[in-house]
SELOLUM-448850 format. One line per field, with one value per residue: chain; residue in three letters; x, y, z of N, C-alpha, C in turn. Coordinates in pm, whole numbers, always signed. Layout:
// residues N
chain c(A:...)
res c(ALA:...)
neast c(X:...)
nnorth c(Y:...)
nup c(Z:...)
caeast c(X:...)
canorth c(Y:...)
caup c(Z:...)
ceast c(X:...)
cnorth c(Y:...)
cup c(Z:...)
// end
This chain:
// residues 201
chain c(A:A:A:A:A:A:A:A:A:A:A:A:A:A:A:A:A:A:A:A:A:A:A:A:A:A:A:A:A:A:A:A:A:A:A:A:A:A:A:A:A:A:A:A:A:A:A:A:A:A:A:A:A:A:A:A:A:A:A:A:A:A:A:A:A:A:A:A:A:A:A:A:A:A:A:A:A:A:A:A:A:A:A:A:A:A:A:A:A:A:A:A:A:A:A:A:A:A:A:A:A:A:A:A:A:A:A:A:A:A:A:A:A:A:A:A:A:A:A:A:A:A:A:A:A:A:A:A:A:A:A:A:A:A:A:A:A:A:A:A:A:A:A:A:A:A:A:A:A:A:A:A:A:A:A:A:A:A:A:A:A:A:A:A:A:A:A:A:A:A:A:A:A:A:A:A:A:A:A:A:A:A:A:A:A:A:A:A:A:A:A:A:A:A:A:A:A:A:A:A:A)
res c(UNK:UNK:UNK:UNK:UNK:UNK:UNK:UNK:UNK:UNK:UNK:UNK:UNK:UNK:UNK:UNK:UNK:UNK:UNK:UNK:UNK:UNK:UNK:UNK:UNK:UNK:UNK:UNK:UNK:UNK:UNK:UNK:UNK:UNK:UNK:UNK:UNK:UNK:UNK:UNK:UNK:UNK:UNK:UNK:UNK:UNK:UNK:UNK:UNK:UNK:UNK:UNK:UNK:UNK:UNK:UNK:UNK:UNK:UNK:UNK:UNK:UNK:UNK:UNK:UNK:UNK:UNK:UNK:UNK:UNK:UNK:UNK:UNK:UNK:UNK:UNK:UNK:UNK:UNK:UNK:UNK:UNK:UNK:UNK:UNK:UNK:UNK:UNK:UNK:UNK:UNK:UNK:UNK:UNK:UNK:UNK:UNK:UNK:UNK:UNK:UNK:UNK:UNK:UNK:UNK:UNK:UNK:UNK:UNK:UNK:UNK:UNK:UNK:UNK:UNK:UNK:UNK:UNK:UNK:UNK:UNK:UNK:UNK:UNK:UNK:UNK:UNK:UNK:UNK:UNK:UNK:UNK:UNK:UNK:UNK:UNK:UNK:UNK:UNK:UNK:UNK:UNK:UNK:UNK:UNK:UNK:UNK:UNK:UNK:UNK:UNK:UNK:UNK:UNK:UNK:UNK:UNK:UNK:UNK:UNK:UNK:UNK:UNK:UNK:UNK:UNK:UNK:UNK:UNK:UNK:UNK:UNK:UNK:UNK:UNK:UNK:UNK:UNK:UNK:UNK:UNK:UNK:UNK:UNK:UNK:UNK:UNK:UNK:UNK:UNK:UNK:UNK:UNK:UNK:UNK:UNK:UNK:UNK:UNK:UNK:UNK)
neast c(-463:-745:-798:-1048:-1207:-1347:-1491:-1657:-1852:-1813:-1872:-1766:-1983:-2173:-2212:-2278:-2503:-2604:-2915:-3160:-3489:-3807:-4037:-4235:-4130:-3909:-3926:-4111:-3966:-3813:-3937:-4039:-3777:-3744:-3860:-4108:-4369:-4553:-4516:-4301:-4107:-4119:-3987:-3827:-3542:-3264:-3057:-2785:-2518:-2196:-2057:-2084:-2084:-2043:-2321:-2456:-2361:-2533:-2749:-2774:-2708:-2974:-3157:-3260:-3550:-3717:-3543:-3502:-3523:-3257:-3102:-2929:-2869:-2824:-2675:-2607:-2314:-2257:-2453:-2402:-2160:-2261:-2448:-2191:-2103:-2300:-2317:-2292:-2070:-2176:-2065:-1885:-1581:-1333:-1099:-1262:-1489:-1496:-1681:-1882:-2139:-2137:-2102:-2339:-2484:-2467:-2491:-2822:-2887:-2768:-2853:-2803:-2602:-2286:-2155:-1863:-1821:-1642:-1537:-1601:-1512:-1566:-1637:-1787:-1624:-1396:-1237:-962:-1029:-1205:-1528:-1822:-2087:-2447:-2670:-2947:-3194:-3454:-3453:-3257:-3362:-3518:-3408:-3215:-3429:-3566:-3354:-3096:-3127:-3026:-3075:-3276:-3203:-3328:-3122:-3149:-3181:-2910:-2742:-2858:-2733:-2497:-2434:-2545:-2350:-2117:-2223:-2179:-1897:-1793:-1587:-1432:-1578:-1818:-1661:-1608:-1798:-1864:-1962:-1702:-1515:-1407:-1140:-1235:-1193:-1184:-1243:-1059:-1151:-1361:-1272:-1175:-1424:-1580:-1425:-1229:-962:-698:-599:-562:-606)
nnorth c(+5827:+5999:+5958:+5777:+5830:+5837:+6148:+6283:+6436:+6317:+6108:+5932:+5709:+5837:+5897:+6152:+6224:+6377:+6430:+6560:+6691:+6800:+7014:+6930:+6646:+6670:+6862:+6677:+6509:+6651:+6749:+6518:+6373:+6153:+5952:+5965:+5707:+5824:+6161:+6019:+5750:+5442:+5242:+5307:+5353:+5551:+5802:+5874:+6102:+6147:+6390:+6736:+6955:+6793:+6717:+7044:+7079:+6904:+6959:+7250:+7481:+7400:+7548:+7368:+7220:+6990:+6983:+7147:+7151:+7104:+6817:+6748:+6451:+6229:+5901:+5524:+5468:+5176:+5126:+5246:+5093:+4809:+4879:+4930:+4693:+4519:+4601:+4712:+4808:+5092:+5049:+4822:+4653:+4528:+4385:+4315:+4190:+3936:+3929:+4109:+3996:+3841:+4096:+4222:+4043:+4054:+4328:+4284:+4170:+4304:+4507:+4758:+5012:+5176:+5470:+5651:+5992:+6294:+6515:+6854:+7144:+7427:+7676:+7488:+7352:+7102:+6873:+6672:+6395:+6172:+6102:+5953:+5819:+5681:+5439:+5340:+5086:+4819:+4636:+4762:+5077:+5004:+4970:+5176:+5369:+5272:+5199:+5316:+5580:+5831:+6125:+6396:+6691:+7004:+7164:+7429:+7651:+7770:+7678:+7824:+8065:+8082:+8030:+8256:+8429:+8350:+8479:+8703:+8753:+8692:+8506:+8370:+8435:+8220:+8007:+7942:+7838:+7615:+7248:+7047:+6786:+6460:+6287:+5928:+5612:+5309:+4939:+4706:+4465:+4670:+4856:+4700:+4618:+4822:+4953:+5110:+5362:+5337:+5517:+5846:+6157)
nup c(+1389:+1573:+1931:+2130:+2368:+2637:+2805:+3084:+3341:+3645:+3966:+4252:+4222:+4007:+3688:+3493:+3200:+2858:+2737:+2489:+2472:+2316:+2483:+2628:+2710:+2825:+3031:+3173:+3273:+3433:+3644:+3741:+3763:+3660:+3340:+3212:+3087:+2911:+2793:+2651:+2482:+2535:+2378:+2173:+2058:+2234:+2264:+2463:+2590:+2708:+2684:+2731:+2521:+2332:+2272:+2277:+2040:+1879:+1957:+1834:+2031:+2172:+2011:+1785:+1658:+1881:+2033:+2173:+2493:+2757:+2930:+3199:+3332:+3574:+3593:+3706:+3787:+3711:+3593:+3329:+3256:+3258:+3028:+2862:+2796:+2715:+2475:+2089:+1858:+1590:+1380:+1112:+1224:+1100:+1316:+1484:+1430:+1212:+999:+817:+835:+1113:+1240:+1187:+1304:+1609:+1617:+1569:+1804:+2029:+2298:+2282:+2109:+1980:+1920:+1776:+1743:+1638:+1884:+1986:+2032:+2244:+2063:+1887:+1662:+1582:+1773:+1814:+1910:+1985:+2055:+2283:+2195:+2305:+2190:+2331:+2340:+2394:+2645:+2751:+2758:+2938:+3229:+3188:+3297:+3496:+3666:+3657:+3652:+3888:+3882:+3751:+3584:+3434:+3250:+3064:+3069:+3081:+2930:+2729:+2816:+2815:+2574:+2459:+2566:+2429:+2187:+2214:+2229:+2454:+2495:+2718:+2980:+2914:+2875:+3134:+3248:+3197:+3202:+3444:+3266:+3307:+3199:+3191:+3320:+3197:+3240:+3060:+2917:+2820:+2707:+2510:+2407:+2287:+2165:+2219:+2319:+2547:+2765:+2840:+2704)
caeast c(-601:-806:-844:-1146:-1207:-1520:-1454:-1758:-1848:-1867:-1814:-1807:-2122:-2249:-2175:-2355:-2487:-2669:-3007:-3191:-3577:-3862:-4040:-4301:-4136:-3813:-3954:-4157:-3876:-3696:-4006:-4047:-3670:-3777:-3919:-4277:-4411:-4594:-4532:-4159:-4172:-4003:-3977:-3781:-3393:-3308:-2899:-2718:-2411:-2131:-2005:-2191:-2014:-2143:-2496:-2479:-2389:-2650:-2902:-2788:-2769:-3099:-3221:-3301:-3666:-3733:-3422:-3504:-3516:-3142:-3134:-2845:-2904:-2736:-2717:-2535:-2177:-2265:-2556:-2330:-2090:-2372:-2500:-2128:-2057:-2360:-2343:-2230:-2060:-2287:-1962:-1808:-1439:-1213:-1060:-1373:-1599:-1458:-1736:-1963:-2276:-2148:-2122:-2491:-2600:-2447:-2576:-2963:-2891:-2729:-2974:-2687:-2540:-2204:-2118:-1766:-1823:-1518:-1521:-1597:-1469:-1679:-1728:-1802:-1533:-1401:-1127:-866:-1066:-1366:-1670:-1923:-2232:-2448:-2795:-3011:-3321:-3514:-3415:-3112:-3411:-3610:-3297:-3198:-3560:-3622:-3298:-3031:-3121:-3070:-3123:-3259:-3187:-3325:-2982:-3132:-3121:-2749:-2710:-2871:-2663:-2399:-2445:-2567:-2178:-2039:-2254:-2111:-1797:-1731:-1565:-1356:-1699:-1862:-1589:-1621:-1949:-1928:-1914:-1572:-1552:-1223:-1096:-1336:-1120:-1273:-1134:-973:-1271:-1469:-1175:-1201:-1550:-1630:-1332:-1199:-842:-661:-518:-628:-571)
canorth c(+5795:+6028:+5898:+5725:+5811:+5897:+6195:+6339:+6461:+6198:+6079:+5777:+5654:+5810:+5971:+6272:+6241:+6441:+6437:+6673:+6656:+6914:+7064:+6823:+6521:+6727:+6940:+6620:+6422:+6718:+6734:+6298:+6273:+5979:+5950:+5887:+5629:+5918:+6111:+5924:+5633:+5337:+5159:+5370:+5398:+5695:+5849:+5928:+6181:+6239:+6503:+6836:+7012:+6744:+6809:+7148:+7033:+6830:+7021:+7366:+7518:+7401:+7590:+7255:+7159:+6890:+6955:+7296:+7095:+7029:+6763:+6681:+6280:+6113:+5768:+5440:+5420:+5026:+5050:+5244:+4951:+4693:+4926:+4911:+4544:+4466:+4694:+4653:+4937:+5121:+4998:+4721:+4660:+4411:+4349:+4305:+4111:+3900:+3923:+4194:+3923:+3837:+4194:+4231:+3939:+4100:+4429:+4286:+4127:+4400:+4648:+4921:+5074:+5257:+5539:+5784:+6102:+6426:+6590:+6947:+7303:+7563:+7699:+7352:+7291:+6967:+6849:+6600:+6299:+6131:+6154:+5807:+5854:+5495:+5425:+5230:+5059:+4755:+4616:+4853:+5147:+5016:+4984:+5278:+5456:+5215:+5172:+5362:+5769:+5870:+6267:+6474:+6851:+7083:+7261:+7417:+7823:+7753:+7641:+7914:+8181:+8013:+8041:+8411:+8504:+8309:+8534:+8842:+8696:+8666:+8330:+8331:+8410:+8090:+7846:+7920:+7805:+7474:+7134:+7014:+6678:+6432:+6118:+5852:+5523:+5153:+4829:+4659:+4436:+4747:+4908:+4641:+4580:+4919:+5013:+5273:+5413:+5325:+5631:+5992:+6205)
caup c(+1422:+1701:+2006:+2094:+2476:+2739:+2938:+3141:+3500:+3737:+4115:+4264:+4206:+3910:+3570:+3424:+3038:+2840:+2670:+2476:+2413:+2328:+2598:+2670:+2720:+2890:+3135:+3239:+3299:+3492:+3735:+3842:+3801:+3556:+3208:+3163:+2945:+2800:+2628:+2656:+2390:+2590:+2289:+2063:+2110:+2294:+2242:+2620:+2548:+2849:+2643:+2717:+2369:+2183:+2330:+2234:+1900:+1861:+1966:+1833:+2211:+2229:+1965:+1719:+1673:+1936:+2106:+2310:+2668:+2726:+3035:+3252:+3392:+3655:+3636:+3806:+3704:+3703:+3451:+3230:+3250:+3176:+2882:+2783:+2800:+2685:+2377:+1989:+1777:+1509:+1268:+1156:+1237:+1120:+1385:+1631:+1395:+1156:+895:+849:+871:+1222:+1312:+1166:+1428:+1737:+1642:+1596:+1934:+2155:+2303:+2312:+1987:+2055:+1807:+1805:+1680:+1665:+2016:+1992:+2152:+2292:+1932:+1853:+1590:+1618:+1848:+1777:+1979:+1953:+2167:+2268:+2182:+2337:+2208:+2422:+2369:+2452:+2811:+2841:+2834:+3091:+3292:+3221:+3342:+3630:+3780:+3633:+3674:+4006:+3933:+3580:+3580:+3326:+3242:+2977:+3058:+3143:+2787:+2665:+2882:+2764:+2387:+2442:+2621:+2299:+2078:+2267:+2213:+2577:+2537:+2815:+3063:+2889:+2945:+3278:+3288:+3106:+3322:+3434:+3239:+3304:+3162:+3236:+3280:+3135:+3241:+2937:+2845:+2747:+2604:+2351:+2362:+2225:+2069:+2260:+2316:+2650:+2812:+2824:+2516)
ceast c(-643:-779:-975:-1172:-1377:-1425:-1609:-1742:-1871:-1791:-1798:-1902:-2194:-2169:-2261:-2349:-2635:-2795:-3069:-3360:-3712:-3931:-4154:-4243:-3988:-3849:-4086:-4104:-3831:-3784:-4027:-3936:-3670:-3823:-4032:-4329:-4461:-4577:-4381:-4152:-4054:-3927:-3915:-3606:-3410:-3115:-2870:-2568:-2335:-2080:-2156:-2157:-2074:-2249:-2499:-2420:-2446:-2723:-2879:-2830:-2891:-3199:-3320:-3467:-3663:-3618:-3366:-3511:-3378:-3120:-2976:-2889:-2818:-2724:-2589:-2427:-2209:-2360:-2493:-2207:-2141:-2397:-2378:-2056:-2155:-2394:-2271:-2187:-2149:-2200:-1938:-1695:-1405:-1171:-1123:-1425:-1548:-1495:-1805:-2089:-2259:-2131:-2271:-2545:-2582:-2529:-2749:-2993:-2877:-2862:-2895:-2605:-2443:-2139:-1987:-1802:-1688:-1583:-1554:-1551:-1541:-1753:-1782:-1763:-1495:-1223:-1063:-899:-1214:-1422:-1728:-2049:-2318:-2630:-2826:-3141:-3322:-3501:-3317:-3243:-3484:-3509:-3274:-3290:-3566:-3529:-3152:-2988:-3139:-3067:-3144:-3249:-3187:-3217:-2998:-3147:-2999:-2721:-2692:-2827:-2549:-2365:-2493:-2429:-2083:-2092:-2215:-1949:-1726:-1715:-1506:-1466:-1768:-1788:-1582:-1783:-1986:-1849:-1754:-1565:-1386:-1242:-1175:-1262:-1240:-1191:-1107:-1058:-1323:-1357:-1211:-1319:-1583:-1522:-1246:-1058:-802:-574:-597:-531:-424)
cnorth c(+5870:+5890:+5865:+5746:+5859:+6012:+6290:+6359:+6360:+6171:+5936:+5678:+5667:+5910:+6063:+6209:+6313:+6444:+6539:+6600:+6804:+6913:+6941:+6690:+6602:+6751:+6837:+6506:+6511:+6713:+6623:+6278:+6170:+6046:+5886:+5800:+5713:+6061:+6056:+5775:+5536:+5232:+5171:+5366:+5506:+5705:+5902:+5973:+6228:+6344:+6636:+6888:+6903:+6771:+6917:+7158:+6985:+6913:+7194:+7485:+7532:+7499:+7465:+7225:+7075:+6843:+7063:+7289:+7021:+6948:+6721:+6552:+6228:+5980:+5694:+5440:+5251:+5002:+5105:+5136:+4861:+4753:+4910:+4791:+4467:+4569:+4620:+4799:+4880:+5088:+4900:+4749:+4535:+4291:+4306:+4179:+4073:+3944:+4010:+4111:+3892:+3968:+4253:+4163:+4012:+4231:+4431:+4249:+4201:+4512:+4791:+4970:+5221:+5355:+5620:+5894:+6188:+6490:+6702:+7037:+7351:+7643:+7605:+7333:+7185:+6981:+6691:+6441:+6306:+6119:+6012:+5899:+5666:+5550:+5317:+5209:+4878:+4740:+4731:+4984:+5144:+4960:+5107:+5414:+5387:+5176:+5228:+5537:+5780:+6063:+6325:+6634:+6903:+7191:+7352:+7616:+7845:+7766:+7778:+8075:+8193:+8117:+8216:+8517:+8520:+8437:+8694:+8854:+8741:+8505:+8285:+8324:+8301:+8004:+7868:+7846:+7660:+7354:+7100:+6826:+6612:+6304:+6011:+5687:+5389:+5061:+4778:+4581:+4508:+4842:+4843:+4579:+4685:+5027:+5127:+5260:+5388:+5462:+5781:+6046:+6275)
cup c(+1549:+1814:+2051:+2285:+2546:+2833:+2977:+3301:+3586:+3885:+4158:+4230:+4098:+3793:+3516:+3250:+3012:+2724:+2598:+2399:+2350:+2457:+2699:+2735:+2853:+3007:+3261:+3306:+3468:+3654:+3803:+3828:+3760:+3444:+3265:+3045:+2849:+2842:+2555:+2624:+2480:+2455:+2214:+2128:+2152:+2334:+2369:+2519:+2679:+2795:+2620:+2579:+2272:+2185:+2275:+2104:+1840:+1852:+1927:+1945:+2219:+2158:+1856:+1798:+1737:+2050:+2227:+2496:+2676:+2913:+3057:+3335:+3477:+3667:+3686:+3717:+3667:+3630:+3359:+3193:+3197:+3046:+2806:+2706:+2739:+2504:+2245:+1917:+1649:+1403:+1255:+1134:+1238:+1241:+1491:+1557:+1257:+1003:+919:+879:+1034:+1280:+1282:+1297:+1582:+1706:+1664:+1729:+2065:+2152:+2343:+2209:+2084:+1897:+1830:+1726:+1713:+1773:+1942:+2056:+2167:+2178:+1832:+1698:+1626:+1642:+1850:+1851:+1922:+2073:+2198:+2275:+2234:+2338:+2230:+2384:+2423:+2619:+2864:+2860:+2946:+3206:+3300:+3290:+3467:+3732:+3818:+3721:+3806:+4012:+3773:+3649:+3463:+3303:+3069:+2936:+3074:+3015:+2772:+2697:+2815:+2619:+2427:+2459:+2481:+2220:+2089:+2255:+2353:+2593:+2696:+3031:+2969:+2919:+3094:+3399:+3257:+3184:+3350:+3353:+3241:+3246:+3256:+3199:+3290:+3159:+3091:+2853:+2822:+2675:+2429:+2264:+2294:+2156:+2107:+2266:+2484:+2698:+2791:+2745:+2518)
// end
């Protein structure tokens, strides 16, 4: 079975994850350092990624319709904690939730959906671990807009420098360019609240 871990950039205080929107709603984030109610739907879930490689799997380095503003986010190590404690996986599991109807009720209840996806490499093939993906809405987004983000950065000509080295097949100048991301340790209640793998890979 993969491992199931978080590894992203982070310091004491906060964790880097990564967004991707079109240009409008991106490049108006990157300027207030916040989301705007408009044209930034508070209301809608909205997917945070600490993995940059998945990001740029997602969003096709930022070539993907709606996905050409690729945003680096800083927010509180301690609201990612709450978003994770207060979250439900997008699965059910056995072993978590007895019945799938009680893993239905927690999921209509939690305002944090926790997904694993396969990790990626630099040519974004897939790497022997899984990734978190954590969508947030109701209360957890206006948390995460009003008290969470303490910095956005449009990182999104980096990307695309990036992906241009790759297409030169100067891999070894692109990985030198792409965030340092490390094992991101979880106390033991969120280990098993969200399913994850104890230990680095």
């Amino acid at each position: 079975m993969s491992k199931r871990i978080i590894r992203a950039q982070y310091d004491d205080n906060t964790i880097t994850v990564y967004q991707a929107y079109n240009n409008s709603i991106g490049l108006a984030a990157a300027r207030k350092k916040t989301f705007a109610a408009t044209p930034f739907k508070m209301e809608r879930m909205t997917w945070i990624k600490p993995s940059f490689l998945w990001m740029m799997y997602r969003s096709g380095w930022a070539t993907k319709a709606d996905q050409e503003c690729i945003l680096a986010i800083k927010i509180k190590r301690d609201g990612l904690t709450w978003a994770l404690e207060n979250s439900c996986l997008a699965k059910h599991y056995l072993h978590l939730h007895a019945t799938n109807a009680d893993w239905q009720q927690e999921l209509k209840r939690s305002p944090v959906r926790i997904q694993w996806d396969p990790e990626k490499d630099i040519n974004l093939q897939e790497l022997p671990y899984r990734s978190i993906q954590i969508g947030i809405s109701g209360i957890a987004v206006e948390k995460y807009v009003s008290e969470w983000i303490t910095d956005i950065e449009d990182i999104t000509a980096n990307c695309k420098h990036i992906y241009q080295l790759l297409s030169e097949t100067k891999t070894e100048q692109a990985r030198e360019l792409l965030p340092v991301e490390n094992y991101y340790p979880l106390p033991p209640h969120i280990v098993t609240k969200i399913n994850a793998t104890e230990g680095p890979e």
